[in-house]
C-alpha positions in Angstrom: 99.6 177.6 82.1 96.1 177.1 83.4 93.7 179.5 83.7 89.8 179.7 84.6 88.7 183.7 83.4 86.0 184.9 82.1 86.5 184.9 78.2 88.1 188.6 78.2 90.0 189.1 81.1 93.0 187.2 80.3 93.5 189.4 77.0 92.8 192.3 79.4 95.6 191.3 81.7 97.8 191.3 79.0 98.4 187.7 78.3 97.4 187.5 74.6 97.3 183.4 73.8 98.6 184.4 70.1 101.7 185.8 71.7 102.7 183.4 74.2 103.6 180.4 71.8 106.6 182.8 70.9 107.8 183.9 74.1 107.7 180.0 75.3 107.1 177.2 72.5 106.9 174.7 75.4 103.7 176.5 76.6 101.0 174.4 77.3 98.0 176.4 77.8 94.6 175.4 79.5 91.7 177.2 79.8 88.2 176.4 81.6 85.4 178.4 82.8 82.7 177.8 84.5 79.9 178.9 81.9 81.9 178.0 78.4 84.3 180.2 76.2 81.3 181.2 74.2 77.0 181.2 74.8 74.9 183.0 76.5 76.2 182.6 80.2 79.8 183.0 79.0 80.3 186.4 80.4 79.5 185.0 84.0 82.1 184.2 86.7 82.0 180.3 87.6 82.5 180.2 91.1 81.8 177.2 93.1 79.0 178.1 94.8 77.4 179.7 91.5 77.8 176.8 89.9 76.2 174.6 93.3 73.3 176.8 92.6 73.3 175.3 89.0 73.3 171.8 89.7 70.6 169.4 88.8 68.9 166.8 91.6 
């Protein structure tokens, strides 16, 4: 499964990552976000054009 939500809003969809190992032990599970799991920005969506807003020149 790959997923890219804030920190909280898989858990709030229901998908707990502690749970899913036991409904499929072949479950490979990736998760990315645009401004980290944890930090200050974490709670921020990371769209693409955020994120182009971000970039260095």
């Amino acid at each position: 499964m790959v997923e890219n939500f804030r920190p909280d809003v898989l858990q709030r969809l229901g998908f707990r990552t502690d749970a899913m190992p036991h409904i499929n032990p072949r479950l490979v599970i990736l998760s990315i976000t645009g401004f980290g799991h944890d930090g200050p920005e974490s709670h921020r969506s990371g769209y693409d054009r955020i994120l182009q807003g971000f970039r260095s020149t």
